[in-house]
C-alpha positions in Angstrom: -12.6 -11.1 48.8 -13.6 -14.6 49.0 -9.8 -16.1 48.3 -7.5 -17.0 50.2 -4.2 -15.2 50.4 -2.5 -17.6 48.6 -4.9 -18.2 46.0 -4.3 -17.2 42.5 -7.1 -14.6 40.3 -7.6 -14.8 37.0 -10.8 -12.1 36.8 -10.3 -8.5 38.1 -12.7 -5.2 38.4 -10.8 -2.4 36.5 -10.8 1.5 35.5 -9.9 0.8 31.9 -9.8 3.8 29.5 -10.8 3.3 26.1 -10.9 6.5 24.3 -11.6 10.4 25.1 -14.7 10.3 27.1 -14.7 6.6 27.5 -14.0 5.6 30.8 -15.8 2.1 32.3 -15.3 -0.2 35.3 -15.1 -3.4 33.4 -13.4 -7.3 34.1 -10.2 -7.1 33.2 -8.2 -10.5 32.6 -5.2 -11.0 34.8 -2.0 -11.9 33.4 0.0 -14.9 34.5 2.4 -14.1 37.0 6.2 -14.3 36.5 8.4 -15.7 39.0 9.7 -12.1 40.0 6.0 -10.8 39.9 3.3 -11.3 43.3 -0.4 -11.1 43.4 -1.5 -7.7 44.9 -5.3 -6.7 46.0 -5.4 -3.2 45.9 -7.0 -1.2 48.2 -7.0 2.4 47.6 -6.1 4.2 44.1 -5.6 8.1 43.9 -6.8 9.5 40.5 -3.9 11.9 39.0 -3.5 14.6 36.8 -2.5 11.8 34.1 -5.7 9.5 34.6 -8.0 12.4 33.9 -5.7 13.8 30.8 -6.4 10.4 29.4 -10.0 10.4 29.9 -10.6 14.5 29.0 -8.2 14.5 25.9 -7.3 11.1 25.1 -3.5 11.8 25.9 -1.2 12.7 28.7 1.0 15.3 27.3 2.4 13.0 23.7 1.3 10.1 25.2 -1.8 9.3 23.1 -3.6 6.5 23.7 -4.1 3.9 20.8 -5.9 1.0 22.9 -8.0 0.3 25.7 -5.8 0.9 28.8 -5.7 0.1 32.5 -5.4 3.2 34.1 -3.7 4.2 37.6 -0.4 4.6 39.2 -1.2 6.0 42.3 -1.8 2.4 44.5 -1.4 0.5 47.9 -2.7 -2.5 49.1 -2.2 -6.2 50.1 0.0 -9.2 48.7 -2.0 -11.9 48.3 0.2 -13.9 46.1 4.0 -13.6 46.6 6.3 -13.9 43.6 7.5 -17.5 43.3 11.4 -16.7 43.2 11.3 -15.5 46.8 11.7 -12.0 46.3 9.8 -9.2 47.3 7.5 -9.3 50.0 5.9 -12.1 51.6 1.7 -13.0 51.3 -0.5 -10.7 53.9 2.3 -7.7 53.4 0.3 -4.5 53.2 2.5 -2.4 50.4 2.9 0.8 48.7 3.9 0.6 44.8 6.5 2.3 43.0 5.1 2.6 39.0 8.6 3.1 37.0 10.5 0.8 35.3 13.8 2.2 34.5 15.0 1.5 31.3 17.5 1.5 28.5 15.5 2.8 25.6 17.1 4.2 22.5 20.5 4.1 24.7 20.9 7.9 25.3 22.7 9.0 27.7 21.6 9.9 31.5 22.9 10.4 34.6 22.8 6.7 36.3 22.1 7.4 39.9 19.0 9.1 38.4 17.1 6.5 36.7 13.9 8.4 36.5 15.7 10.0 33.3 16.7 6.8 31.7 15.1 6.6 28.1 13.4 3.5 28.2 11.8 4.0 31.6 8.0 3.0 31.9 5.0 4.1 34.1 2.3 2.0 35.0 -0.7 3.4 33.2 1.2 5.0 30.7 0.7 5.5 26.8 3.9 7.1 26.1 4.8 3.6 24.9 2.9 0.8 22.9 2.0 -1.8 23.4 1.0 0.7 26.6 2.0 -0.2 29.8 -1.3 -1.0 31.7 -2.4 0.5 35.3 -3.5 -1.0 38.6 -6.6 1.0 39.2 -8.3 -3.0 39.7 -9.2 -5.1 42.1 -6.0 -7.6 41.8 -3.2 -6.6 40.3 0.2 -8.5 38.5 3.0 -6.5 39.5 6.1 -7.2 39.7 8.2 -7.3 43.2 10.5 -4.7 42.8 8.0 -2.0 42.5 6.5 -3.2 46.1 7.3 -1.5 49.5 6.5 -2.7 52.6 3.8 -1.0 54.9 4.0 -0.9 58.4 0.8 -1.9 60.4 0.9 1.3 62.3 0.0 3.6 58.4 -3.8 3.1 57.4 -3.8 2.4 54.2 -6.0 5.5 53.1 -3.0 7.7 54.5 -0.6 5.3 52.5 -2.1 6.3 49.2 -0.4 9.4 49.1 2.6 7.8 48.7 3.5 7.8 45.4 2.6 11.5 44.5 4.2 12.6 48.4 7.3 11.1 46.4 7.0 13.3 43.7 6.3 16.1 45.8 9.6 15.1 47.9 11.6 14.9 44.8 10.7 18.1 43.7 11.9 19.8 47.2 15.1 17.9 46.7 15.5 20.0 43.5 15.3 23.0 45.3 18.2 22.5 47.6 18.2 23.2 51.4 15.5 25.2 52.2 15.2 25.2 55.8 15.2 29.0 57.2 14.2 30.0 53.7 11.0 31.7 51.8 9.3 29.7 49.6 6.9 30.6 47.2 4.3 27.2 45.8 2.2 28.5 42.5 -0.7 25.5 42.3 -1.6 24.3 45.6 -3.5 21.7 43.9 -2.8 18.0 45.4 0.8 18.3 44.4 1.1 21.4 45.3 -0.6 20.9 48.7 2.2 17.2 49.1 5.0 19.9 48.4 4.0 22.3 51.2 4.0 19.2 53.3 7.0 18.7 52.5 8.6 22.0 53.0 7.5 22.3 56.0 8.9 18.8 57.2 12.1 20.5 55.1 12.2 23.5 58.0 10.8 25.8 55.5 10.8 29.5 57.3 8.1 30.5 55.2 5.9 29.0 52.5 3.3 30.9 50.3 0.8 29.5 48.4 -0.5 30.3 45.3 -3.6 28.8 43.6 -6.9 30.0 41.7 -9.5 29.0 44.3 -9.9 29.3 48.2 -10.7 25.6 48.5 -7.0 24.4 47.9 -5.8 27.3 49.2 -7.3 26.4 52.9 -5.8 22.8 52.0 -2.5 23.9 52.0 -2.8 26.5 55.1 -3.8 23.0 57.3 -0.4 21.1 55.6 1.8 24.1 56.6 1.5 27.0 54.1 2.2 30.1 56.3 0.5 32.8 53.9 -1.9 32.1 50.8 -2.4 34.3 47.9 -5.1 34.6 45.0 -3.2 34.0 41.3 -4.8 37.0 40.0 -3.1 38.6 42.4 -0.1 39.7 40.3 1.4 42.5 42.6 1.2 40.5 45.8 3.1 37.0 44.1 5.7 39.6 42.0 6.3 41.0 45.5 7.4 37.9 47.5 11.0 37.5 46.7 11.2 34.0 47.4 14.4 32.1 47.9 13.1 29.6 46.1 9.9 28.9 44.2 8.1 25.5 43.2 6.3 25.6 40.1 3.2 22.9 40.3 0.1 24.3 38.1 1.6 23.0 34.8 0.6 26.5 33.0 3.0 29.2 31.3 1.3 31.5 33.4 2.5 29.9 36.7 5.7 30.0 35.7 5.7 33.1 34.7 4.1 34.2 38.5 6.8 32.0 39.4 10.2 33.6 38.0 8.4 37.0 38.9 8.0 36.0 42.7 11.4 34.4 43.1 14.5 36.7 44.4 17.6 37.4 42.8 19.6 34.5 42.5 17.2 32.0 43.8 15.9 28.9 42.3 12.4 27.7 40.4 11.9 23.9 40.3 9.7 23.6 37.3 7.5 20.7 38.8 4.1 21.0 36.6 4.1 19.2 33.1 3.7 21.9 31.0 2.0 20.9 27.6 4.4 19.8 25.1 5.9 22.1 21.9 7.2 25.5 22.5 5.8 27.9 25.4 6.0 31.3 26.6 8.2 32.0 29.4 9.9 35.4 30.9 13.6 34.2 30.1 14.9 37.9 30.0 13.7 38.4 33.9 15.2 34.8 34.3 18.3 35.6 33.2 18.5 39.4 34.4 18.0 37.8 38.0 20.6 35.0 37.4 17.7 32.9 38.6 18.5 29.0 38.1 15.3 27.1 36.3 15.7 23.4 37.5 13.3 20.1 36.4 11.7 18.1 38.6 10.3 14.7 36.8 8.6 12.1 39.1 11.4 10.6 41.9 13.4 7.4 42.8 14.3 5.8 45.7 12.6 9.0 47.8 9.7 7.0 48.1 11.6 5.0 51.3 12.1 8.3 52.8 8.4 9.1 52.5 6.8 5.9 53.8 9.5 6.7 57.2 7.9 10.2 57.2 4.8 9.2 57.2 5.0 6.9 59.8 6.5 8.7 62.2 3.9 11.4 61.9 6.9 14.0 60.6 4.9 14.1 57.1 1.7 15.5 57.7 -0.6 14.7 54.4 -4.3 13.2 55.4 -6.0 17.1 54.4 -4.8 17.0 50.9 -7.6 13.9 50.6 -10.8 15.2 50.2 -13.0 12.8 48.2 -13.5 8.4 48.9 -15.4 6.7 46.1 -16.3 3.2 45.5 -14.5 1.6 42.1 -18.0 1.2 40.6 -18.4 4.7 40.6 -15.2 6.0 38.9 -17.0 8.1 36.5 -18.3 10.1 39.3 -15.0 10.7 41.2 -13.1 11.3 37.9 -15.8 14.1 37.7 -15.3 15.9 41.1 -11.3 15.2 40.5 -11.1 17.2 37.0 -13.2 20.2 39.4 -9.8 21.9 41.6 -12.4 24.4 42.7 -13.9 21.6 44.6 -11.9 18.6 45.3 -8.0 17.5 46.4 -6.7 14.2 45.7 -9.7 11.9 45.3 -9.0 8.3 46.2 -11.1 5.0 44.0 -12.0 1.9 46.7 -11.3 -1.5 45.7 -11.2 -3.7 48.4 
């Protein structure tokens, strides 16, 4: 861009979603900064399950949208602005971005080392709240410091945009407890699905099966370390796995009911995939029969540290689960190959 580093922007090119089926690349007014907030230019943005809930249904599970919103959480790129106060990184730092802002809320109770739970916690992007809390998926951001991690020069930026969902992929594996030497069986080897194998196999996994509806993401999660891949409709061959543990990531009844019926007595199934909300049909007799332990996996915390160190040192192996690179401008069309699973992985928006 024609700025300097240190200049401020008050005009921005943004992904702004403005009702079910209307999605446009518009100028988007930037807000002024706060002292504890820097100037970002964002390079790369990956479109996620959310982004294209909001633009198919108008809502993200109960989040329903009720205004124009910014979309995008998934984001890396440059500081061009530091925040005034001094904190955060300086101007020319290339970053990753963590979205959540832990929060308060109603006051409920949660586990404090786990502020992903806390009730008042926000997502950049996000509806669940209103006024919403508005994306980055523009050209220049407002963010605040906090959210920003340092990049080293040594991670390309295109790699570094698999950050944030590698994070939620590495939380999930947390859930599931030590499983190096151990079986594991994946049901959705969609992009999540595909950053969990990764994962399990930087985790020592012994053996990791994966589970999707199509052969395209199955042969995605074969080159990030799945050791066997199986057809969902193939009932008998998942029911016969007798994993230690499995990793629910389709976000469908059905997936985790293939996953309680693949998983061992006594294992574990880390329910990763947002199920839609209100009441759902699940094999709890089997579940309980087996003594199997159902465990929630809900985005991550500081694990995203821990992945930005993976993925530098090469341990993390994540650049297949990318298949698509689109321009901003043409976010319509890559919001069309991402909603396609038969045909795309994670599909990243260019800004800069």
């Amino acid at each position: 861009m024609s700025e300097s580093l240190s200049a401020p922007a008050t005009d921005s090119l943004g992904v702004v979603i403005h009702a079910k089926d209307d999605l446009r690349v518009e100028p988007v007014t930037l807000p002024e900064p706060r002292a504890d907030q820097a100037i970002v230019d964002i390079a790369y943005g990956g479109i996620c399950g959310s982004d294209l809930h909001y633009w198919m249904h108008g809502a993200a599970g109960e989040s329903l949208l009720r205004a124009p919103m910014l979309l995008g959480h998934e984001v890396v790129g440059t500081v061009r602005a530091a925040a005034a106060d001094g904190s955060g990184p300086a101007a020319g730092s290339r970053v990753a971005v963590h979205p959540a802002t832990p929060g308060p809320g109603d006051g409920s109770r949660y586990p404090t080392e786990r502020p992903n739970l806390s009730p008042g916690c926000t997502y950049l992007g996000s509806a669940a709240r209103f006024p919403h809390t508005e994306g980055a998926f523009a050209s220049v951001v407002v963010l605040d410091s906090r959210m920003l991690r340092p990049l080293p020069e040594s991670l390309p930026l295109r790699t570094a945009a698999l950050v944030e969902p590698a994070s939620v992929a590495w939380h999930a594996v947390g859930r599931a407890g030590d499983v190096a030497g151990k079986r594991v069986l994946v049901i959705g080897s969609g992009p999540i699905g595909s950053l969990v194998i990764a994962v399990l196999r930087r985790a020592g996994a012994a053996e990791i099966i994966a589970v999707d509806m199509h052969p395209g993401p199955l042969a995605i999660a074969t080159e990030v370390g799945a050791t066997r891949t199986l057809l969902a409709t193939d009932a008998d061959a998942i029911a016969a796995v007798d994993a230690d543990v499995s990793i629910e990531s389709s976000g469908s009844y059905r997936g985790l009911a293939s996953a309680v019926r693949g998983t061992t007595r006594g294992g574990r199934v880390v329910m990763l995939g947002l199920l839609p909300s209100g009441e759902q049909p699940a094999l709890i007799s089997l579940a309980i029969t087996r003594e199997l332990e159902l465990v929630g996996s809900f985005r991550f915390n500081n694990e995203i540290d821990e992945v930005i160190a993976a993925l530098t040192d090469g341990s993390l192996v994540v650049d297949p689960v990318v298949t698509h690179e689109y321009p901003a401008a043409e976010a319509l069309e890559a919001f069309d190959i991402a909603r396609d699973s038969a045909r795309s992985g994670k599909v990243l928006l260019r800004f800069n």
